[in-house]
Backbone as numpy.savetxt, mean C-alpha at the origin, in Angstrom:
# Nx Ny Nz CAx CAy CAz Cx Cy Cz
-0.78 10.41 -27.20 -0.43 10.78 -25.83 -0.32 9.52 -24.96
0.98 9.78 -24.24 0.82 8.50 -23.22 -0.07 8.22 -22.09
-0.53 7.30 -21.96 -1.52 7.23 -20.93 -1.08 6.56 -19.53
-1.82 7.55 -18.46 -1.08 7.54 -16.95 -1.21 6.23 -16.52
-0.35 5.81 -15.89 -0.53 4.90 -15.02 0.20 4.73 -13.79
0.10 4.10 -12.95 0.26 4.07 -11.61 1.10 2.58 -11.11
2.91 2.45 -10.67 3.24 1.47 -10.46 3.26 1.25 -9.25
3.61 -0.01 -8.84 3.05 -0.04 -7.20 4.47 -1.39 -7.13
5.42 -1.37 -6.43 6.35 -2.02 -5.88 6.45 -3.13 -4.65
6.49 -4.13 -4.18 6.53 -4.97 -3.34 5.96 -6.42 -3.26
5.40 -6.65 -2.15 5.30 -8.37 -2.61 3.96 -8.67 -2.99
3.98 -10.01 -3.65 2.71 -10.65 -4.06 3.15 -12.34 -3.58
2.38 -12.15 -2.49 2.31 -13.69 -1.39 1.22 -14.44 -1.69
0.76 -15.27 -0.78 -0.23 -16.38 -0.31 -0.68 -16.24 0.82
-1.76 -15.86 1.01 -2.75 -15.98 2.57 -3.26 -17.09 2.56
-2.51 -17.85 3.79 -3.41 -19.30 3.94 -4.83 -19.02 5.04
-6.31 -18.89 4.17 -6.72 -18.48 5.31 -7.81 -19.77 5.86
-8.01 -19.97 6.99 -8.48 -20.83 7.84 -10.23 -21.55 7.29
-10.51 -22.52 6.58 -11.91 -22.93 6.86 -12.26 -23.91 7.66
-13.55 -24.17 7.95 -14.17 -24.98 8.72 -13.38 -26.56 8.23
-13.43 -27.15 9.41 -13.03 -28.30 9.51 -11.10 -28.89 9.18
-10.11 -27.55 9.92 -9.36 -27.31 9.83 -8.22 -26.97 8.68
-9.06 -26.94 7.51 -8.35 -26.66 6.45 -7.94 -25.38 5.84
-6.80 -24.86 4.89 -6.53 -23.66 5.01 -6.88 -23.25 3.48
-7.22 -22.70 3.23 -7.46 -22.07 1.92 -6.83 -20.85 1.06
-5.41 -21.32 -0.13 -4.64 -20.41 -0.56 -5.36 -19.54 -0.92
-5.27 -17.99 -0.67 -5.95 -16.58 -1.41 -4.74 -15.88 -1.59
-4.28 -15.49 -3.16 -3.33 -14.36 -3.09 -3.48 -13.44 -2.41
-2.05 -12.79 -1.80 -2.43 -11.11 -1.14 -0.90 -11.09 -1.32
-0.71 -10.10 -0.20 0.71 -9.34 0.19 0.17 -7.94 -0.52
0.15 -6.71 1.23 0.16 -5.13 0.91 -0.10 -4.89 -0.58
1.14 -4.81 -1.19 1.34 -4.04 -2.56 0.82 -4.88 -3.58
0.70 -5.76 -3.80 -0.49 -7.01 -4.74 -1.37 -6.71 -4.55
-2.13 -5.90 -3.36 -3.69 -5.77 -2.50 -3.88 -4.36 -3.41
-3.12 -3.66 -3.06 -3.09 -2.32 -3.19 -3.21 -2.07 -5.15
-2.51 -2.67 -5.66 -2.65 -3.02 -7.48 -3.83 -3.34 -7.47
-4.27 -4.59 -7.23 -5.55 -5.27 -7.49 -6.89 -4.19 -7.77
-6.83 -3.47 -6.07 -7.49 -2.14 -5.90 -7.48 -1.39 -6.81
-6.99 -0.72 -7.44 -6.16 0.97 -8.04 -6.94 -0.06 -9.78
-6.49 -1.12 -10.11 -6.85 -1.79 -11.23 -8.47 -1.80 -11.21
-9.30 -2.46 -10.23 -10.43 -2.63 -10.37 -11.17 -1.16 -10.61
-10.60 -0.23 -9.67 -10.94 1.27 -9.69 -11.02 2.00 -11.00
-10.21 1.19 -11.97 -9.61 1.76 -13.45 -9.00 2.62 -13.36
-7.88 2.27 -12.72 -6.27 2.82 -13.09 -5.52 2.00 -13.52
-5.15 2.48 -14.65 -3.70 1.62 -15.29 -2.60 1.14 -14.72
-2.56 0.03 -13.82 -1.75 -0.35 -13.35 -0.76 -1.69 -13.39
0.98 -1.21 -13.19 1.98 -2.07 -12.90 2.24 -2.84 -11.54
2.21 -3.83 -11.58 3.43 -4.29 -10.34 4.84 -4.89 -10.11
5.58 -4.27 -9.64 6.87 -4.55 -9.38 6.63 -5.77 -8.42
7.14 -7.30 -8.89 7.18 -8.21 -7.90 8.00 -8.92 -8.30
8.54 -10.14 -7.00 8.87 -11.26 -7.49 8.03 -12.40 -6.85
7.48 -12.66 -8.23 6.60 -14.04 -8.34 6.85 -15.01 -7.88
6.73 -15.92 -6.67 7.59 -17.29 -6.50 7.03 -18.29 -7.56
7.84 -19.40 -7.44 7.56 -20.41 -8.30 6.68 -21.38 -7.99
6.26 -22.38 -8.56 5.30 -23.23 -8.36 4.08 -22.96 -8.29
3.24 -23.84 -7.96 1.81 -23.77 -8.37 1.34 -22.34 -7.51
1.56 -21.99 -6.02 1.46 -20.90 -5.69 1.66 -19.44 -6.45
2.65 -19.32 -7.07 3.52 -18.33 -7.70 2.55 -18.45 -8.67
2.09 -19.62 -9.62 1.42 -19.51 -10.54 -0.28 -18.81 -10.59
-0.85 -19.51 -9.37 -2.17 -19.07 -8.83 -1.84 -17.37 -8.24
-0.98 -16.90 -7.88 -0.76 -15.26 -7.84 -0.75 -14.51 -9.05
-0.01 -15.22 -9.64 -0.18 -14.55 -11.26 -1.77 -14.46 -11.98
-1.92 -15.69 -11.81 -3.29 -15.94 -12.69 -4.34 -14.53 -12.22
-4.39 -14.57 -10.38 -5.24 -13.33 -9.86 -4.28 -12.18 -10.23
-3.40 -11.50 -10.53 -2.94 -10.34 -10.70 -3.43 -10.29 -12.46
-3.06 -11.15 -13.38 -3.66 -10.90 -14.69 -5.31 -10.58 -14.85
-6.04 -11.91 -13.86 -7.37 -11.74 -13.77 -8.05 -10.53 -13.59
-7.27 -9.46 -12.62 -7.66 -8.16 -12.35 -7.21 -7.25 -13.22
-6.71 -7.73 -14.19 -5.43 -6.58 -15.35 -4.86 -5.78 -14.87
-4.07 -6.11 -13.64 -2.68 -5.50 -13.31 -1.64 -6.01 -13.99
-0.77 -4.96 -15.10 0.34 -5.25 -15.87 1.45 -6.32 -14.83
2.00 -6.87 -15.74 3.37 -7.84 -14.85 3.95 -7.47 -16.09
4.59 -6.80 -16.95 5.26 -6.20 -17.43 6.57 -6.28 -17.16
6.97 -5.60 -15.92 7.91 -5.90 -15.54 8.16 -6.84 -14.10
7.55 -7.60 -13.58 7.29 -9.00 -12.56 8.42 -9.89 -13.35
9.26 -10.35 -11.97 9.88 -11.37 -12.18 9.23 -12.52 -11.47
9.62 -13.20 -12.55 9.91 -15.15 -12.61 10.77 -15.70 -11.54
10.29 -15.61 -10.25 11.70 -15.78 -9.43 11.80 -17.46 -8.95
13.14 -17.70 -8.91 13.28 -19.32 -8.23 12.88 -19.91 -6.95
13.05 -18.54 -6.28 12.47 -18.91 -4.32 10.64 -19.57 -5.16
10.52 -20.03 -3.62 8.88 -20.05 -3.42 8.42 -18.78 -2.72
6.77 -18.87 -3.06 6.06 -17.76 -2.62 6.26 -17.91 -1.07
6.04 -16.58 -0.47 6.07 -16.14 0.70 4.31 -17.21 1.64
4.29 -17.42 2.76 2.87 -17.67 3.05 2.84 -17.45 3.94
1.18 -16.59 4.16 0.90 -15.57 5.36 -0.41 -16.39 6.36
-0.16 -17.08 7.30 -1.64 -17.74 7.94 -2.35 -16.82 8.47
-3.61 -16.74 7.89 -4.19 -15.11 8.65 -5.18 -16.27 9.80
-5.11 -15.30 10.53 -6.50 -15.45 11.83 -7.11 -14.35 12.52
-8.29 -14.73 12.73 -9.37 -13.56 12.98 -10.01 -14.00 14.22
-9.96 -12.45 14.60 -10.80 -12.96 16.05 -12.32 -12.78 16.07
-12.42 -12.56 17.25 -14.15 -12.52 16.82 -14.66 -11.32 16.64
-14.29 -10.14 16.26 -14.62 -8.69 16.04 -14.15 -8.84 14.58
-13.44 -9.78 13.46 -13.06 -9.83 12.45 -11.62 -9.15 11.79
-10.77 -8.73 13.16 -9.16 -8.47 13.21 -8.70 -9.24 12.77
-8.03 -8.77 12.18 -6.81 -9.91 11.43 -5.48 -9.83 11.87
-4.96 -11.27 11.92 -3.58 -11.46 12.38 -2.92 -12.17 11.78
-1.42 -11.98 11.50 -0.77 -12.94 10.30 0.74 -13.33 11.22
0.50 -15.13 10.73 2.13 -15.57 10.86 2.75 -15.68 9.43
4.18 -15.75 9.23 4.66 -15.53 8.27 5.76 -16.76 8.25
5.73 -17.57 6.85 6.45 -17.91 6.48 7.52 -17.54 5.35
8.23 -17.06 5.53 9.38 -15.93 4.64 10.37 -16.25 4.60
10.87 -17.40 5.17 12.59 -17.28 5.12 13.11 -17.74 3.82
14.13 -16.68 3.01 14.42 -17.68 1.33 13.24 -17.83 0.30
12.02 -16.91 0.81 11.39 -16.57 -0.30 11.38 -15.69 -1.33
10.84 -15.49 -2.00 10.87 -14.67 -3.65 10.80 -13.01 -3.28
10.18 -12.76 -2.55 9.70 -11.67 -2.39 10.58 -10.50 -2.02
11.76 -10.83 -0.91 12.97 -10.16 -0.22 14.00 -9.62 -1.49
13.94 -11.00 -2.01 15.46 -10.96 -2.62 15.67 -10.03 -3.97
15.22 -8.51 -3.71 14.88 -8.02 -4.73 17.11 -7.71 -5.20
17.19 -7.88 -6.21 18.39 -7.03 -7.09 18.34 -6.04 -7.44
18.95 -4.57 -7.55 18.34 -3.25 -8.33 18.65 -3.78 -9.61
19.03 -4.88 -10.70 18.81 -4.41 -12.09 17.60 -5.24 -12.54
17.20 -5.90 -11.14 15.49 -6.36 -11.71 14.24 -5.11 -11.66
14.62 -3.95 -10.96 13.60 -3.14 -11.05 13.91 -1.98 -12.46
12.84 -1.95 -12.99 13.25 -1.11 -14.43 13.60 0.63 -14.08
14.55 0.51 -15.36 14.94 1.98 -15.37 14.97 2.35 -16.59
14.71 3.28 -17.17 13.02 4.15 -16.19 11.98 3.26 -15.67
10.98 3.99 -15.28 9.56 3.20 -14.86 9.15 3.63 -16.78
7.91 2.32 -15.87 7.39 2.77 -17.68 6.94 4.13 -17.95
6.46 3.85 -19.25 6.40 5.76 -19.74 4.68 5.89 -18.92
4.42 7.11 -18.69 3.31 8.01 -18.22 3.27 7.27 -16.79
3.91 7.17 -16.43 3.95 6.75 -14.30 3.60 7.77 -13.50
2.73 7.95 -13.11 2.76 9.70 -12.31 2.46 9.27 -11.10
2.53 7.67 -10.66 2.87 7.57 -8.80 3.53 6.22 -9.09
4.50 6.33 -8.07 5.05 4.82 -7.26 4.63 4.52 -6.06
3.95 3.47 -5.75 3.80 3.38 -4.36 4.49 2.19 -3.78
4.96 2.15 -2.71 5.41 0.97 -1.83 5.19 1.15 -0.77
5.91 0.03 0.05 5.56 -0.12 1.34 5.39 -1.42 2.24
5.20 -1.19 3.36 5.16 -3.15 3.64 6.07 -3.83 3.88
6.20 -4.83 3.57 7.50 -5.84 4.26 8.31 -6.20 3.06
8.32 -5.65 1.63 9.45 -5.42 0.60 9.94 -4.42 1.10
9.84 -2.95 1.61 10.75 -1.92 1.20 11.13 -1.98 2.88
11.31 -3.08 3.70 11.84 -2.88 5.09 12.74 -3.89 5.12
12.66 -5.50 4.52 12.81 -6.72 4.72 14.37 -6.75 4.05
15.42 -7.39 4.64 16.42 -7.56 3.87 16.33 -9.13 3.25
16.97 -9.07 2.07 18.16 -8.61 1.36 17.46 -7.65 0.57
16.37 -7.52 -0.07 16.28 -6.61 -0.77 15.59 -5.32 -0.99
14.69 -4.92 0.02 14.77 -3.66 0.52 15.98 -2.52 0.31
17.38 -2.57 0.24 18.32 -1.92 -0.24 17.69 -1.61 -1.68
17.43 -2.14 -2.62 17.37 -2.10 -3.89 15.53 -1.14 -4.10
14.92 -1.22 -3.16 13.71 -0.57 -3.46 13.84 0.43 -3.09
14.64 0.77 -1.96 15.44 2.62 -1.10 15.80 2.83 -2.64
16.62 2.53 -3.29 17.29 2.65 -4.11 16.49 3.67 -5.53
15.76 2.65 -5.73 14.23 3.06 -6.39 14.10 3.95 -6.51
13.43 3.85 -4.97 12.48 5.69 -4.69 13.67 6.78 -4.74
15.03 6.82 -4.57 15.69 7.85 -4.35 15.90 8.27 -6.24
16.16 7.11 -6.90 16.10 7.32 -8.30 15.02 8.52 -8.37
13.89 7.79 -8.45 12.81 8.46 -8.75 12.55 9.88 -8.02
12.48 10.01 -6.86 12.90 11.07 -6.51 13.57 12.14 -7.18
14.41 12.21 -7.26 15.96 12.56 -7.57 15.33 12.82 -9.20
14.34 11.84 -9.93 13.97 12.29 -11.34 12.94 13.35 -11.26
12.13 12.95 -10.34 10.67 13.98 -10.00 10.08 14.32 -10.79
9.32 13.19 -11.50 8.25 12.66 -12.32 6.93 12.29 -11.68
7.25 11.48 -10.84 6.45 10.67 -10.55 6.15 10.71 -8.85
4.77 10.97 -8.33 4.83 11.20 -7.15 5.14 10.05 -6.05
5.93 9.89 -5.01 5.99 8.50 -4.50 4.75 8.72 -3.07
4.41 7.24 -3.49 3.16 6.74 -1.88 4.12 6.01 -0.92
3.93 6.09 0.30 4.26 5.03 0.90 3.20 4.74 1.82
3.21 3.52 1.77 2.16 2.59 3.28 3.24 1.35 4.36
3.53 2.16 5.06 4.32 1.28 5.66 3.78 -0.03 6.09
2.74 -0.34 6.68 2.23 -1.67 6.74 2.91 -2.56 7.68
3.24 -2.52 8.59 4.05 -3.08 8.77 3.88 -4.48 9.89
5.00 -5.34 9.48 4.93 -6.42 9.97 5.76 -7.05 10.81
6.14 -6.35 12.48 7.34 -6.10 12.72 8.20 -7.50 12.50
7.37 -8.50 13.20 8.39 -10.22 13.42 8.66 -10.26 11.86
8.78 -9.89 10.72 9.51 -10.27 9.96 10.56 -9.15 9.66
10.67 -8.44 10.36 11.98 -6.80 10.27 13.25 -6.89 11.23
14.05 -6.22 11.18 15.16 -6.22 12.11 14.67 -5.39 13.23
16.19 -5.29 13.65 15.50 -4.55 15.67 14.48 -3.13 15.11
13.96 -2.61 15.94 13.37 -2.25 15.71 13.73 -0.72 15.49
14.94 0.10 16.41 15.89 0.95 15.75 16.54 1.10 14.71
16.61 0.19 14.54 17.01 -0.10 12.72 15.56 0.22 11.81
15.02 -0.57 12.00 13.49 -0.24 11.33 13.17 1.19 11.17
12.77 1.61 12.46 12.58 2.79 12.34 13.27 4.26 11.63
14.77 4.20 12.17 15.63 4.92 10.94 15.47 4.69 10.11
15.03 3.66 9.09 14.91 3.02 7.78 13.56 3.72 7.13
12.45 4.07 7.98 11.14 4.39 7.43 11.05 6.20 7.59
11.98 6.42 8.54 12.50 7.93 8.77 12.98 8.49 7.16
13.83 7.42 6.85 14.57 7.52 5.31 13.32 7.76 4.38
12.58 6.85 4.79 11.98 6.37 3.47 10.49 7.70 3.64
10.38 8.16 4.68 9.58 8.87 4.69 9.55 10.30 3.93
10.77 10.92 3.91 11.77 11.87 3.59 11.82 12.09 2.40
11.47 11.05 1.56 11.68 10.81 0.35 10.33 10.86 -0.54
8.74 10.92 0.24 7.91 10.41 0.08 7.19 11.77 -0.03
5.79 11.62 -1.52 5.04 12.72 -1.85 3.91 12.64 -0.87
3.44 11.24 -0.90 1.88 11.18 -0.08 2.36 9.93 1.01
2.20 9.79 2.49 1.81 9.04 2.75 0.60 8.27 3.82
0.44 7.23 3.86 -1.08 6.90 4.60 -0.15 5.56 5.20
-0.94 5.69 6.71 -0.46 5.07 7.58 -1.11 4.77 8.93
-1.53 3.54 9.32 -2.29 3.52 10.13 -2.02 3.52 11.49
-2.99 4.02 12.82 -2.91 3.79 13.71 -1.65 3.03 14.84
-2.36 1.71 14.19 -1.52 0.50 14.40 0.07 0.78 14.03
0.22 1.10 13.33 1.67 1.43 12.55 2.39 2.31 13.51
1.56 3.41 13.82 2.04 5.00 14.37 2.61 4.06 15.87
1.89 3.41 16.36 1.85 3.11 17.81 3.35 2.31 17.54
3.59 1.78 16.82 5.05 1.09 17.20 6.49 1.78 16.46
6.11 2.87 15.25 7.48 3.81 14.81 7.37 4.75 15.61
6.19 5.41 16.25 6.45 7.14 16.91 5.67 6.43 18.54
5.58 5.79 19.15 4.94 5.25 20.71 4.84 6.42 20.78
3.60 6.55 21.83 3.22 7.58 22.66 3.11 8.72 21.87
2.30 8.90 20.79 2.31 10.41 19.76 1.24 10.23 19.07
0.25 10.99 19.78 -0.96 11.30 18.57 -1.18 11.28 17.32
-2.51 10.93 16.64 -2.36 10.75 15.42 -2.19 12.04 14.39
-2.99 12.75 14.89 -3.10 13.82 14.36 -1.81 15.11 14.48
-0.90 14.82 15.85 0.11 15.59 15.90 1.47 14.87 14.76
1.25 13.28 14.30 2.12 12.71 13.47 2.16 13.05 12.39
0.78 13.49 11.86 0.24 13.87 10.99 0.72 15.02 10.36
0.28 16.19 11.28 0.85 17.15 11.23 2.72 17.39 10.69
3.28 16.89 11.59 5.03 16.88 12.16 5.22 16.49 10.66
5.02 14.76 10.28 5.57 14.04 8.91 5.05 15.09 7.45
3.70 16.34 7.73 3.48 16.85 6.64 4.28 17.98 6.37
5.34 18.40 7.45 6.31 19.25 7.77 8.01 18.81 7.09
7.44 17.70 7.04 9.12 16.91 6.68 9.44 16.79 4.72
8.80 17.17 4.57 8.82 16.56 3.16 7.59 15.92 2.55
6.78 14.97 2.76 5.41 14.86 1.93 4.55 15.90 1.50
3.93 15.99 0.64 2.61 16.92 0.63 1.23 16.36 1.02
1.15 15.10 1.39 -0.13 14.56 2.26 0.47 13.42 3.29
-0.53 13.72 4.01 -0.06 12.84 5.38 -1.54 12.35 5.44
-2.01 10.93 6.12 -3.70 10.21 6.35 -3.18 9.30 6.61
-3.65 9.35 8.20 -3.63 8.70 9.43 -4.90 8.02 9.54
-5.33 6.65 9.36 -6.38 5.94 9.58 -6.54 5.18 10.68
-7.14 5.25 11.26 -8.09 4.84 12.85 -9.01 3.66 13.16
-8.80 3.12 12.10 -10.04 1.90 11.99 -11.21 2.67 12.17
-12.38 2.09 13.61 -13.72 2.56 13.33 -13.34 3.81 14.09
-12.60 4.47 14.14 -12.24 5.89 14.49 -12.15 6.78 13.09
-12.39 6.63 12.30 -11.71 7.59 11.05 -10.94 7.53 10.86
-10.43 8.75 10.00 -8.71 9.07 9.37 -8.80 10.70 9.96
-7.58 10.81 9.50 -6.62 12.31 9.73 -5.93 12.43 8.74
-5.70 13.88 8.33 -5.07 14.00 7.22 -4.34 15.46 7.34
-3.21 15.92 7.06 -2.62 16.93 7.03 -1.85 17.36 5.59
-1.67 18.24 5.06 -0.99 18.83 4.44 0.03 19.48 4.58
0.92 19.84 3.25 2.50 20.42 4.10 1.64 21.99 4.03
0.72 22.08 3.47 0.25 23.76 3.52 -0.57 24.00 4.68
-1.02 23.12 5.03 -1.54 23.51 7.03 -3.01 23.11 6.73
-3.19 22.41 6.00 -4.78 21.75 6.14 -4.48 20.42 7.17
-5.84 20.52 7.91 -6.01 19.01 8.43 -7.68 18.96 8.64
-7.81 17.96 8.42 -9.13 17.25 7.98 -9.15 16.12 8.68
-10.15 15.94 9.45 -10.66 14.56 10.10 -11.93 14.27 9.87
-12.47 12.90 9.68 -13.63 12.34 9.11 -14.07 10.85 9.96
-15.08 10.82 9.64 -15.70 9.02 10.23 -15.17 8.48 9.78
-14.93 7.05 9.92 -15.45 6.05 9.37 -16.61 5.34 8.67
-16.54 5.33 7.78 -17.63 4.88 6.86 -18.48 3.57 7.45
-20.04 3.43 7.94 -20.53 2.38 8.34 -20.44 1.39 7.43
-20.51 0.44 8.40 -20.35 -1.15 7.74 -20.44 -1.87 9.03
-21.11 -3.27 8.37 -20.88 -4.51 9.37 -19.64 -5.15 8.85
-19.00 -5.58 9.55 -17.50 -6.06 9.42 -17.14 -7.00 9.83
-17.56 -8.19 8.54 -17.18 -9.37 8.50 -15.35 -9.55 8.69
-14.78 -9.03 7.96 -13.21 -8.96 8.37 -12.43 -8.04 7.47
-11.24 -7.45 8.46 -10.64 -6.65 8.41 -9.46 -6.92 7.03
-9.09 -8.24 6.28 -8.40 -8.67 5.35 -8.36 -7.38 4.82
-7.28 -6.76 4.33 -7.06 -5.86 3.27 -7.72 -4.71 2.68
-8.28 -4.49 4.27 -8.85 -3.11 4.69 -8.09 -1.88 3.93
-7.13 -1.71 4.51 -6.10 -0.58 4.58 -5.47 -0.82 3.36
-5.28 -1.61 2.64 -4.79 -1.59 1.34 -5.62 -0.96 0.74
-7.12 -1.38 0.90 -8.28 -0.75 -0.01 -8.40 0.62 0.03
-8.18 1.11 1.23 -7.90 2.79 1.61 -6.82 3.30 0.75
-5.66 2.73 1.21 -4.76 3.51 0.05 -5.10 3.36 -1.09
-5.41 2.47 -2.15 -5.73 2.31 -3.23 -7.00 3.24 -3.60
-8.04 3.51 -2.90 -8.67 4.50 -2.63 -8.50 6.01 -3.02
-7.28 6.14 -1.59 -6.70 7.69 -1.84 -5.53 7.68 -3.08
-4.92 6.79 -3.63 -4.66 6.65 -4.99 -5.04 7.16 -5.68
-5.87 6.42 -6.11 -7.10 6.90 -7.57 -7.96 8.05 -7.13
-8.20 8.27 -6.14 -8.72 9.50 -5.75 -8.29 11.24 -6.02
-6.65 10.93 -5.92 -5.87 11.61 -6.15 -5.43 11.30 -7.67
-5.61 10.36 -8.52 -5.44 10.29 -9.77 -6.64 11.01 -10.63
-7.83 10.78 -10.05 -9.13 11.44 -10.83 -9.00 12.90 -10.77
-8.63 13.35 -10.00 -8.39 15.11 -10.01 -7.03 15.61 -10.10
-5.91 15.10 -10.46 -4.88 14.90 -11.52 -3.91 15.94 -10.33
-3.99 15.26 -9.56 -2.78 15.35 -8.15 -1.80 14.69 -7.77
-1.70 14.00 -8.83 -0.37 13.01 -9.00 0.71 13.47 -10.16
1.97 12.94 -10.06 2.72 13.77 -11.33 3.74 14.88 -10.84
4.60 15.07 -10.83 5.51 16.51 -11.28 4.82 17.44 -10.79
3.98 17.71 -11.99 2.97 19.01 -12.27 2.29 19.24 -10.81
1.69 18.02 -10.28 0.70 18.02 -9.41 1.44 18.36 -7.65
2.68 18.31 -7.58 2.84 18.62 -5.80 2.48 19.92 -5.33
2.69 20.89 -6.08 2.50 21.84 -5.51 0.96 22.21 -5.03
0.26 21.80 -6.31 -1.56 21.90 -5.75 -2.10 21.05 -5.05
-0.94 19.46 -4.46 -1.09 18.28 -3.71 -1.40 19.38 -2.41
0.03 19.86 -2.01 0.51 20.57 -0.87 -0.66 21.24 -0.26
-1.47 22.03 -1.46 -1.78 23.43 -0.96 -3.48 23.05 -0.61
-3.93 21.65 -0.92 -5.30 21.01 -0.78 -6.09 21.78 0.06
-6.78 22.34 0.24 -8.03 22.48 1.28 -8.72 21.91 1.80
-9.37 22.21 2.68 -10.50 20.65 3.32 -11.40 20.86 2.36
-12.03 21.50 2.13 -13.36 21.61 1.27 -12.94 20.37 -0.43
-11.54 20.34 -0.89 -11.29 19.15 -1.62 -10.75 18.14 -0.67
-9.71 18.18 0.15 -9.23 16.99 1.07 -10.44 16.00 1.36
-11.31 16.55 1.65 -12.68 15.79 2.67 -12.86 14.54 1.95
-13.89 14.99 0.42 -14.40 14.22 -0.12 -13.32 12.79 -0.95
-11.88 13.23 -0.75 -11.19 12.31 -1.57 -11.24 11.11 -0.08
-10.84 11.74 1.24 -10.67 10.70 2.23 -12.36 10.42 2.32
-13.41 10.82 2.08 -14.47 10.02 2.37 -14.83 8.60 0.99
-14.17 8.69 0.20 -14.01 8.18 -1.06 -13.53 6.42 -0.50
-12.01 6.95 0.08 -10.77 6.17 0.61 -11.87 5.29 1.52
-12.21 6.22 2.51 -13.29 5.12 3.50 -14.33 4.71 3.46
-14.87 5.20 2.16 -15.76 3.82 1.28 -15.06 2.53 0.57
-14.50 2.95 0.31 -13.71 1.82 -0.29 -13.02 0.84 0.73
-12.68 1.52 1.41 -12.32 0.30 2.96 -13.20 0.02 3.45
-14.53 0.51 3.65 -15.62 0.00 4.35 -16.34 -1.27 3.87
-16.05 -1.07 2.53 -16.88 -1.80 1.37 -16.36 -3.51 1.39
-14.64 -2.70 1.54 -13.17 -4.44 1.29 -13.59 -5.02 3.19
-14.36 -4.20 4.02 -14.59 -5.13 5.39 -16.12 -5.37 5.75
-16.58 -5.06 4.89 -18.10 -5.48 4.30 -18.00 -7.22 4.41
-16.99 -7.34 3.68 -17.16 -8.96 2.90 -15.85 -9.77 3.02
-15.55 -10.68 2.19 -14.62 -11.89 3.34 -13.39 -11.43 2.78
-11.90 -11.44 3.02 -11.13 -11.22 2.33 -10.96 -9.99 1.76
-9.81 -10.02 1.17 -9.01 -9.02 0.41 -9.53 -8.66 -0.96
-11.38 -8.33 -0.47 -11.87 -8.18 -2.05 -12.54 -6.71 -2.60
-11.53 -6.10 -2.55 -11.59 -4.75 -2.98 -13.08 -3.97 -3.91
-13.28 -3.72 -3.54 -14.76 -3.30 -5.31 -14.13 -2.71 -6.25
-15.18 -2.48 -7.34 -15.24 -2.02 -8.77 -15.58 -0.20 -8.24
-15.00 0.45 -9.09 -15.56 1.72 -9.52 -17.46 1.85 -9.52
-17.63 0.65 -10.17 -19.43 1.14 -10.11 -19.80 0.47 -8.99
-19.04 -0.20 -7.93 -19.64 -0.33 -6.33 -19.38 1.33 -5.97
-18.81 2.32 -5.70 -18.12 3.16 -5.20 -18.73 4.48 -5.45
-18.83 4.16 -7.01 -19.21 5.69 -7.46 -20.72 6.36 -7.61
């Protein structure tokens, strides 16, 4: 029997992040690299769709994506250089990123670099972030999900993530994630996010509306506010935030989705088979998968960076 696994699509960058005495210190990241890393340590069998830049950067991304045994299977070897993200934190441990992107590896996706089929036993795709928005190659990841779609195998995630200064106007953007939403089985999306695609619209009424459109889960995360969560069958569920002291926010929200991932992989809600009993969730199961999700984010802002836990931190 083939065994499930879970591919995850978009970039794998460089966070230059800041130490004492003005120096910057390379740490792989980028969303969907964050989000693998996660779902892998959790023990899920996982792919990533990337393009690797070259050079010693590109090389030190690889080394951490193997180190965690996320497949590169299908990861390209690309000629650009890696993308680099300068994070800075304020003094509550927010994170903020400038971006160096222009003519890097990460955009320039082609559709005959992404495989067709996905590999065998895939029962989610997830994307999201500044691959499936960013041109030139964002066309080719729409592309993707409508494949897949259109096969309905495999359930699609999206985390929009988003990063507007590296996107087009912002009407454009937004029709673009309208698309991409439409298309989408589960998605999770934060606060921050909601406030600049839907201004002025509650979390919980977004929640609601997007679980009406086509997904079968909607989870709306709040930082130290909680999450929200709706179903297309009329559940909604709201929860804390999981305590923690919070050294920094690095790859919080990746850890959440990766979270409600595998969360939804352990009780076999992913897949074909699985939308219809996705849809029809109850709170009495909804609860405990998002209190899962916000351990696992509590845990990745516990400590420095984009450092997700193990299954036996969690369980």
């Amino acid at each position: 029997m083939t065994e499930e696994q879970i591919v995850v699509a978009g970039e794998a960058l460089i966070d230059l992040v800041a130490e004492p005495g003005g120096v910057y210190r390379p740490v792989p990241g980028g969303s969907p690299a964050n989000v693998a890393v996660g779902l892998a340590r959790l023990g899920a069998r996982t792919q990533l769709l990337a393009r690797l830049g070259s050079g010693a950067f590109g090389r030190l991304i690889r080394e951490h994506l193997e180190d965690n045994r996320v497949g590169l299977d299908h990861a390209i070897d690309a000629d650009e250089p890696a993308t680099l993200a300068v994070v800075s934190l304020d003094a509550a441990g927010h994170a903020t990123y400038d971006f160096y992107a222009e003519g890097t590896a990460d955009w320039q996706w082609s559709p005959d670099e992404l495989p067709d089929p996905l590999p065998a036993g895939t029962v989610a795709l997830c994307t999201g972030s500044i691959a499936a928005a960013r041109q030139p190659g964002s066309p080719a990841i729409l592309q993707l999900l409508r494949r897949e779609r259109e096969r309905g195998t495999a359930a699609i995630v999206l985390d929009p993530n988003l990063r507007p200064a590296l996107l087009g106007p912002p009407e454009d953007v937004r029709e673009q994630w309208d698309t991409l939403i439409d298309l989408a089985d589960v998605v999770k999306v934060s606060d921050e996010d909601l406030a600049w695609l839907v201004p002025g619209t509650g979390t919980a009424e977004i929640a609601k509306s997007w679980a009406e459109r086509g997904p079968a889960l909607v989870v709306v995360t709040r930082g130290g506010d909680g999450s929200v969560a709706a179903t297309a069958g009329g559940t909604t569920v709201e929860i804390a935030a999981a305590p923690v002291d919070v050294v920094d926010t690095v790859g919080a929200g990746d850890s959440f989705t990766s979270g409600l991932v595998d969360s939804l992989r352990l009780r076999g809600l992913l897949g074909a088979d699985a939308r219809q009993r996705l849809a029809a969730l109850g709170a009495e199961e909804l609860r405990p998968i998002l209190e899962r999700s916000a351990r696992i984010a509590a845990i990745t802002c516990g400590r420095r960076g984009a450092d997700p836990p193990t299954a036996a931190e969690v369980d």
